[in-house]
ZAMAR-314057 format. One record per residue (C-alpha): x, z, y; chain; residue number from 1. Coordinates in steps of 0.02 Angstrom, whole numbers, plus 50000, padded with zeros to 5 digits. Layout:
{{X,Z,Y},A,NUM}
...
// end
This chain:
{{54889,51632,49032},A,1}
{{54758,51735,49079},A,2}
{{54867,51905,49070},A,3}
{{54970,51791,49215},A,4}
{{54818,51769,49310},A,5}
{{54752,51936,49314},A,6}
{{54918,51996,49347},A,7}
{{54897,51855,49504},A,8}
{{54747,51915,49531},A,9}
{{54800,52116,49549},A,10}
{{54957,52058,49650},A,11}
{{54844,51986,49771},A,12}
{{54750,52149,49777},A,13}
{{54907,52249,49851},A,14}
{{54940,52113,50020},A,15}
{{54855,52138,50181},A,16}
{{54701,52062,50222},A,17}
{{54750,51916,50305},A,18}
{{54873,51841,50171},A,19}
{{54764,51913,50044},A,20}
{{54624,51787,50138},A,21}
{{54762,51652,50146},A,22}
{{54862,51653,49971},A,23}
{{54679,51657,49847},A,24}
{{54643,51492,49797},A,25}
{{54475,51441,49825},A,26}
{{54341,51488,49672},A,27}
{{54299,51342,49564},A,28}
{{54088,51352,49569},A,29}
{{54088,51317,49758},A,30}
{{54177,51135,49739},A,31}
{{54058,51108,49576},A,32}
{{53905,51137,49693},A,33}
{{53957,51018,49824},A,34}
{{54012,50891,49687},A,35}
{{53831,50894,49602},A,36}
{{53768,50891,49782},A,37}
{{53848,50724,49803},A,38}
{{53832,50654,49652},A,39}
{{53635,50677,49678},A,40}
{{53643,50609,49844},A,41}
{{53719,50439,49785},A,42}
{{53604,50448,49639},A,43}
{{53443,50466,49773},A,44}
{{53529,50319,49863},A,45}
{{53559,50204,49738},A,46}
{{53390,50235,49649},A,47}
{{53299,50200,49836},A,48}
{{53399,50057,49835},A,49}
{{53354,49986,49679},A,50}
{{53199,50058,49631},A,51}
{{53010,49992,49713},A,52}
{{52834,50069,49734},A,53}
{{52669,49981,49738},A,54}
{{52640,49916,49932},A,55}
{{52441,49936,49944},A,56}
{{52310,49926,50056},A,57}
{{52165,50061,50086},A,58}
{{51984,50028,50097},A,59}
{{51857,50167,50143},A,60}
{{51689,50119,50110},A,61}
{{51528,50150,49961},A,62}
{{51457,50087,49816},A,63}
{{51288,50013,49852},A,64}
{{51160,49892,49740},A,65}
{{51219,49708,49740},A,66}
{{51053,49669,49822},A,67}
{{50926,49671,49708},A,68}
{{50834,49820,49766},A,69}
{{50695,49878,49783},A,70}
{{50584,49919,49972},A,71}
{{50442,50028,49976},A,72}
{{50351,50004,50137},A,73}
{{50158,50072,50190},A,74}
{{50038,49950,50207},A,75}
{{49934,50062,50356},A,76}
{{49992,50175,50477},A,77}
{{49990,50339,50426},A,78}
{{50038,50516,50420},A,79}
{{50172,50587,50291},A,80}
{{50073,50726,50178},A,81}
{{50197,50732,50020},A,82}
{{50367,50673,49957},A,83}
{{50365,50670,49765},A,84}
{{50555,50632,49731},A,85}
{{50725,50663,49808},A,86}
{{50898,50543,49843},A,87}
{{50974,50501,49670},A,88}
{{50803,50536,49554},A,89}
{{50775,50437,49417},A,90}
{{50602,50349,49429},A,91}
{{50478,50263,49319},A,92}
{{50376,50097,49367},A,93}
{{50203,50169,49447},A,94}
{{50269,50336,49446},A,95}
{{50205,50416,49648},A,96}
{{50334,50415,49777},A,97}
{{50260,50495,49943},A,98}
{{50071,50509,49981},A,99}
{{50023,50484,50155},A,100}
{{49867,50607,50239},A,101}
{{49700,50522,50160},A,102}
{{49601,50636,50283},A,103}
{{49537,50496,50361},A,104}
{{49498,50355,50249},A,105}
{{49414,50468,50117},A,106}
{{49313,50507,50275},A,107}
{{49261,50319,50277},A,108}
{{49251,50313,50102},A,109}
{{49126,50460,50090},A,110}
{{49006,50395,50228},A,111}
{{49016,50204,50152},A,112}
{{48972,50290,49983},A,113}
{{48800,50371,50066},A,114}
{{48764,50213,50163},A,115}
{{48772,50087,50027},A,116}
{{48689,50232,49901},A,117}
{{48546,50242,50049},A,118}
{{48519,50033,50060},A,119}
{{48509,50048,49861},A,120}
{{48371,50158,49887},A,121}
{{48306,50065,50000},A,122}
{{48288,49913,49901},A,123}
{{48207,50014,49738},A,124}
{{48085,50074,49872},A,125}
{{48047,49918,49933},A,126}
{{48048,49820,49768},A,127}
{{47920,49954,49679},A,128}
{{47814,49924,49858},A,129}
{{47828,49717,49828},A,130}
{{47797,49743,49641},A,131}
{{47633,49857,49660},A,132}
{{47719,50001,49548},A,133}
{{47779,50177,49580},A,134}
{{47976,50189,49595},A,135}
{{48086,50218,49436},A,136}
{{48119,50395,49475},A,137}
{{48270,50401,49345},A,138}
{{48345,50274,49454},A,139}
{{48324,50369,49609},A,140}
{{48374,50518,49558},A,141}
{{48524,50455,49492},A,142}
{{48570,50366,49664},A,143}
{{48544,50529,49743},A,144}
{{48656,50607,49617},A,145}
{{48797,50473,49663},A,146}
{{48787,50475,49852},A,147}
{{48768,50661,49914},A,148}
{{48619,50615,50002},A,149}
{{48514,50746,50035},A,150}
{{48375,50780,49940},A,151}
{{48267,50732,50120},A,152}
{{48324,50573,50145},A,153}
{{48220,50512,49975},A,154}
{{48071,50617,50041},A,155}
{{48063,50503,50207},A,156}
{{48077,50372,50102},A,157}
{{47937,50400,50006},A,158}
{{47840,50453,50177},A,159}
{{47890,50286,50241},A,160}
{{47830,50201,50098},A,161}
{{47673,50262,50077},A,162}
{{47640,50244,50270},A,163}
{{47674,50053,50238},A,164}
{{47551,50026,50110},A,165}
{{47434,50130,50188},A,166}
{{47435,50012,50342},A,167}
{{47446,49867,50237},A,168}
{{47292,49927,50143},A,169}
{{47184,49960,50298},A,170}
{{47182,49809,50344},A,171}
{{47166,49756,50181},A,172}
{{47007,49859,50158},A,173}
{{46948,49796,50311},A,174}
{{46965,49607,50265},A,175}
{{46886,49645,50094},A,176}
{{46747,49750,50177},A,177}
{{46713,49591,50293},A,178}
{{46725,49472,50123},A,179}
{{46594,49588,50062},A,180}
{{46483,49586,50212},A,181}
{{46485,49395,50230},A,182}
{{46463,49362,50044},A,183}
{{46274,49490,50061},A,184}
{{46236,49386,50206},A,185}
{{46277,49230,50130},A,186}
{{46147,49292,49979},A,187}
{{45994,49338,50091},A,188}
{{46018,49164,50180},A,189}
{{46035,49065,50030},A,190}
{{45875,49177,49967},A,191}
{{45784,49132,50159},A,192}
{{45834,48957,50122},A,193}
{{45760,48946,49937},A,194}
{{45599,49026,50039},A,195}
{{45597,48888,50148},A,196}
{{45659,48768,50037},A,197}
{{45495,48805,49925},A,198}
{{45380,48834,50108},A,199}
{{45433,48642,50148},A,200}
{{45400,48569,49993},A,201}
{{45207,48649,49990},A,202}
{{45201,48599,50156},A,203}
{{45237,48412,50123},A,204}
{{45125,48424,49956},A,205}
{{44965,48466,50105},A,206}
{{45038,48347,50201},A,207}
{{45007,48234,50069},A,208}
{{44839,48272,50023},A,209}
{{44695,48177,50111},A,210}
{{44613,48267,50252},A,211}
{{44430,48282,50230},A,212}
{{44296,48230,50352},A,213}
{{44243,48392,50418},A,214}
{{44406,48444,50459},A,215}
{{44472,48407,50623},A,216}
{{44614,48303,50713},A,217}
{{44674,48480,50766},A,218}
{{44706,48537,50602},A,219}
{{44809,48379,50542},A,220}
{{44924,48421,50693},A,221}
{{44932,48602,50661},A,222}
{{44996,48541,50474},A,223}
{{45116,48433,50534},A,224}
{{45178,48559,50650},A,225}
{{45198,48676,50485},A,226}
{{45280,48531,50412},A,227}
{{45422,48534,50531},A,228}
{{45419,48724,50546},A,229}
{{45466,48737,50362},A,230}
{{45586,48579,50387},A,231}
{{45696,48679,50513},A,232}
{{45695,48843,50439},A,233}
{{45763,48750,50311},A,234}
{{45899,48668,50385},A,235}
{{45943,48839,50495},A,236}
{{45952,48930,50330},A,237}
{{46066,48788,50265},A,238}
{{46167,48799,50427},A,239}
{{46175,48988,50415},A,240}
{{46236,48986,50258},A,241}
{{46369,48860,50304},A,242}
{{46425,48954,50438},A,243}
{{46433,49120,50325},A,244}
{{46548,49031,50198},A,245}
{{46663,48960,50324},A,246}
{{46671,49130,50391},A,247}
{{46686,49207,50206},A,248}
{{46830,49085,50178},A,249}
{{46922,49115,50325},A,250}
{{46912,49304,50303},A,251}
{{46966,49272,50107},A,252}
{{47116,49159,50183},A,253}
{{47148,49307,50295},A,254}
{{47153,49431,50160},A,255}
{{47268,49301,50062},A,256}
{{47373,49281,50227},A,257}
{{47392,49466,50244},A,258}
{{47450,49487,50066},A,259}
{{47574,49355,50083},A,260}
{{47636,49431,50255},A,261}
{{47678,49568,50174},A,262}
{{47753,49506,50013},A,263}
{{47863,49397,50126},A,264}
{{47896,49553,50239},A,265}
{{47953,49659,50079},A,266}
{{48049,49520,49999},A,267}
{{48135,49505,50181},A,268}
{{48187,49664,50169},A,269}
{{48233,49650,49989},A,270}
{{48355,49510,50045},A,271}
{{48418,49586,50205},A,272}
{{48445,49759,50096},A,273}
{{48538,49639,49965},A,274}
{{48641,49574,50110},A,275}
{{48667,49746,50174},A,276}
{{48754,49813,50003},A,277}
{{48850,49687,49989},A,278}
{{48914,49716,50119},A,279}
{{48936,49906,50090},A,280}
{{49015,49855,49934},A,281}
{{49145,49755,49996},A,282}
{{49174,49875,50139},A,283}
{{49188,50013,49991},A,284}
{{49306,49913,49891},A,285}
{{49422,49872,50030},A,286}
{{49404,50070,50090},A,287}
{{49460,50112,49904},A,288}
{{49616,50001,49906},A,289}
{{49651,50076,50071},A,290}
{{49652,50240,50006},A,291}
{{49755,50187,49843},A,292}
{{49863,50107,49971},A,293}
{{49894,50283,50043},A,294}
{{50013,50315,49876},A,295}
{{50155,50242,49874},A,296}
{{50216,50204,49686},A,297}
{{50381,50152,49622},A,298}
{{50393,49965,49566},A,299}
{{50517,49975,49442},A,300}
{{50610,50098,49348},A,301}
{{50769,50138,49436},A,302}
{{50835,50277,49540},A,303}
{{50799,50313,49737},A,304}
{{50921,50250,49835},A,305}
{{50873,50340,49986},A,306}
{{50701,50392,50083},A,307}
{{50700,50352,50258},A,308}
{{50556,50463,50305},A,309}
{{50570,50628,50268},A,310}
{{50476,50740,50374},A,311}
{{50296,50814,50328},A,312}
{{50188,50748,50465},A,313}
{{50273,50624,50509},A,314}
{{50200,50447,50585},A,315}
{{50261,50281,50466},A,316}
{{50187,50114,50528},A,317}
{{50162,49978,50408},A,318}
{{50287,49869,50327},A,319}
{{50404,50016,50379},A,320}
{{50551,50029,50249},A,321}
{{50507,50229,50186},A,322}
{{50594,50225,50015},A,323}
{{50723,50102,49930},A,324}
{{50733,50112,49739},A,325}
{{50904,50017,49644},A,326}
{{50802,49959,49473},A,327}
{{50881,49997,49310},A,328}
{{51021,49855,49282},A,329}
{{51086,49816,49446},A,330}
{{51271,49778,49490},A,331}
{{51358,49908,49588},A,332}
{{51485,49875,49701},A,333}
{{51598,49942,49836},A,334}
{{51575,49876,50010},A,335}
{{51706,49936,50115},A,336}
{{51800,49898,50295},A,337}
{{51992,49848,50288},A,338}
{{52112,49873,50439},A,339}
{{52144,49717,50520},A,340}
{{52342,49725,50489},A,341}
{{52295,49731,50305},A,342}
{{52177,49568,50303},A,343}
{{52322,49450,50290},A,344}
{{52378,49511,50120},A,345}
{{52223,49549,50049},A,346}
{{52115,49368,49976},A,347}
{{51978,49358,49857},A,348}
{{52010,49394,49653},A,349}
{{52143,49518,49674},A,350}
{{52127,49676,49556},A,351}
{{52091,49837,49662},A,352}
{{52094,50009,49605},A,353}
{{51938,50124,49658},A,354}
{{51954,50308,49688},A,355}
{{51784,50398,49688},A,356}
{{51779,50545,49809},A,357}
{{51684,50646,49700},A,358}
{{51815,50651,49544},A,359}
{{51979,50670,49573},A,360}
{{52085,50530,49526},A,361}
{{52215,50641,49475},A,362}
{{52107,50717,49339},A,363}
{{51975,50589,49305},A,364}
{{52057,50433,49336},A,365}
{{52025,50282,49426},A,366}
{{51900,50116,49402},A,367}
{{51962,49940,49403},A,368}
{{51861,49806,49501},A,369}
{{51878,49650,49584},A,370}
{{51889,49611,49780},A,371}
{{51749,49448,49787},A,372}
{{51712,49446,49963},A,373}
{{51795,49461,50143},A,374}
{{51709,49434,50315},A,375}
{{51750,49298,50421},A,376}
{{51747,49383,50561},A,377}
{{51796,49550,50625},A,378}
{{51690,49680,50675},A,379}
{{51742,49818,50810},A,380}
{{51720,50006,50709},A,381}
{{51707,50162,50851},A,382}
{{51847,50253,50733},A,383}
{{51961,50131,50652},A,384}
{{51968,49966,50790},A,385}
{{51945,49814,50726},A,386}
{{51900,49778,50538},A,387}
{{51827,49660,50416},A,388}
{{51695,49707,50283},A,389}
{{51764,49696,50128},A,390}
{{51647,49682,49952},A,391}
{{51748,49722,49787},A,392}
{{51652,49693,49613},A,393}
{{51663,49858,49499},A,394}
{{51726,49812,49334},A,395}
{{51689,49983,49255},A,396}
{{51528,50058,49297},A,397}
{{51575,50218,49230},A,398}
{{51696,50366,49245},A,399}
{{51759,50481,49103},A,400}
{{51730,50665,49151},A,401}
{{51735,50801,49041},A,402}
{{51735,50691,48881},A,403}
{{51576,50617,48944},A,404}
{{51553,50447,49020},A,405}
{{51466,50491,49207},A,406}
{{51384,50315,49278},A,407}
{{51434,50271,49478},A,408}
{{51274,50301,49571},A,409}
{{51241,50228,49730},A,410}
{{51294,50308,49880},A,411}
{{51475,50383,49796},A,412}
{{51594,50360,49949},A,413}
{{51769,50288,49850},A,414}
{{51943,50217,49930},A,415}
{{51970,50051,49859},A,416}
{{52159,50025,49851},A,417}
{{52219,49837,49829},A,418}
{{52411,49803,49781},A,419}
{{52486,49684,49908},A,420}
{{52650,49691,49851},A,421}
{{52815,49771,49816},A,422}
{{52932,49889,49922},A,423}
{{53104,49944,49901},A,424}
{{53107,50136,49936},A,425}
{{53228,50118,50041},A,426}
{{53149,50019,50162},A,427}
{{53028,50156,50194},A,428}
{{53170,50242,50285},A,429}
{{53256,50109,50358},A,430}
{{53125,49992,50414},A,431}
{{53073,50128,50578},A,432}
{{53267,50145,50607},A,433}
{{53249,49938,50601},A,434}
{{53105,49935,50708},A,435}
{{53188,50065,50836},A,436}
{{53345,49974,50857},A,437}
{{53256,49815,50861},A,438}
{{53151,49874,51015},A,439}
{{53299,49959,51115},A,440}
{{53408,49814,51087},A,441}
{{53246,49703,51177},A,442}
{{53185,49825,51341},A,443}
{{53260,49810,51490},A,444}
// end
């Protein structure tokens, strides 16, 4: 058979072109290509027919904290001197965050330091004055140590304080030296008065005696008139000395006056000084928190969501959001917008599929979640029209990469895919030949 076809083959060979072109029967591989060709047409055809794909609907959108989170605001205005972390750090409870310029409030702080250091002074000074006693000098040199005073600022106190007593004691002396005056005088009249005390009682012991013959009525009066002389310098010296001891009292109350004066003038001061560091001290205290305010800590382990403020130098007013931390523990989920022409299908509870931007799903896979939320209303988006928010619960919280299991973090951008349905591959062809005809069968 095949000697008869070559021979076919070779008689071929010998006719002219044209009937050689005409009597060869066509080669067999050319009609087995077109017959696969068909056959895996109506395979394609039959297999669109039949077959389906998953019909889903794509949401673009994050994965952000459920809520719980964390806000770290400033409680004073102030200016930006040092960021501490960075988006996506892992933080400890109390560990510092951003410190904002002290410049200022340690500023305050010093000079309340000095002033309540210089009332404390003040008061030893005054107390050690009011006490009669020199000044604790351990004391004072330690407040001195404490404040950054300068060594002057004691000296004038000490000036001041002996110019005080030295006042205080002038008149003192003064007082004393009048005490002392008054009480002599008071002594020589009480002696003039013992004198004439002892001058009236001779005088009425003559008086008494009987006057003799020979002497005359002149000398009786002259008697009596010594009689009375004595009697008055009696009662003057009485009188003097009267008048000297109401005079020595009043310059003893005078003396105890002044002493009080001044006891009641230090313990014044002591009071208004106690008054005055009090004051200080609360003035301090609040300065302090002010400048512990000026750090801004963490309040709870977790990891920084994002900081707000981020330039050195920058202004931050108070209860300003600066820094939001997600604490350790929080639910992540996706919040995401869906197309308006994809709301009617979509309802709370179905299963969704999340990609994550930042792993491949075709190597690393995909997460399973939950849609639990859809907005009521629509919202108009610049880029995409109108949309509704869209919240899906994350089911897995982590992604296998590499072997190793990689926690979401907030802030991953992910497309959240939701099944809707099923779809006859076919119909992906047809339905805009559908559509087409549908429309040109309607215009005008």
């Amino acid at each position: 058979m095949s000697i008869l076809r070559t021979r076919n083959v070779e008689a071929y060979d010998f006719l002219p072109a044209a009937l050689e072109l005409e009597q060869t029967p066509p080669a067999p591989l050319g009609r087995w290509i077109i017959w696969i060709i068909f056959t895996l047409v109506l395979s394609l055809i039959a297999w669109a027919c039949i077959g389906t794909i998953d019909e889903v609907a794509v949401s673009r959108g994050k994965v952000v904290p459920s809520g719980r989170v964390k806000v770290v605001q400033p409680l004073e205005e102030g200016v930006i001197g040092a960021i501490h972390v960075d988006e996506g750090d892992k933080v400890k409870a109390g560990q510092l965050l951003m410190e904002l310029d002290p410049a200022m409030d340690t500023a305050d702080l010093e000079g309340l330091r000095k002033n309540l250091a210089a009332a404390r002074l003040e008061k030893e000074m005054l107390a050690a004055e009011r006490d009669g006693r020199a000044p604790e000098e351990q004391v004072l040199s330690g407040l001195l140590a404490d404040s950054g005073l300068a060594p002057g600022f004691l000296e004038e106190l000490r000036r001041l304080k002996t110019a005080g007593e030295a006042a205080h004691r002038a008149k003192a002396d003064a007082l004393k030296l009048t005490i002392a005056q008054r009480e002599k005088e008071i002594s020589l009249e009480r002696t003039k008065q013992e004198q004439a005390e002892k001058k009236y009682m001779l005088e009425q012991l003559t008086q008494q005696e009987k006057p003799s013959e020979d002497k005359s009525m002149l000398d009786a009066l002259n008697r009596r008139n010594d009689l009375l002389t004595a009697q008055q310098e009696v009662e003057s010296a009485i009188t003097n000395v009267r008048k000297l001891t109401d005079s020595l009292e009043e310059a003893k109350k005078n003396l105890q006056a002044l002493n009080e004066e001044r006891g009641q003038t230090l313990l014044a001061s002591i009071v208004e000084k106690d008054k005055t560091i009090h004051a200080l001290e609360a003035e301090l205290l609040k300065a302090q928190t002010k400048v512990g305010y000026r750090k801004l800590v963490s309040p709870a382990d977790g990891t920084v969501l994002g900081i707000a403020a981020q330039t050195i130098g920058g202004i931050v007013t108070p209860a300003q959001p600066v820094i939001t931390i997600v604490p350790d523990g929080t639910e992540l989920i996706v919040e995401g917008t869906l197309l308006n022409k994809d709301i009617g299908f979509v309802s709370a509870g179905q299963e969704v599929r999340v990609k994550i931007d930042t792993f491949p799903f075709q190597k690393y896979g995909t997460l399973r979640g939950e849609v639990t939320e859809i907005s009521a209303d629509a919202i108009d988006d610049p880029e995409l029209g109108t949309v509704y928010r869209m919240k899906v619960k994350l089911l897995e919280q982590r992604l296998n990469v590499n072997g190793s299991p990689v926690p979401v973090t907030p802030g991953m951008t992910v497309s959240a895919e939701v099944k809707t349905g099923d779809r006859k591959i076919i119909e992906f062809f047809l339905s805009p030949i559908l559509k087409y005809a549908e429309e040109s069968l309607t215009l005008r």
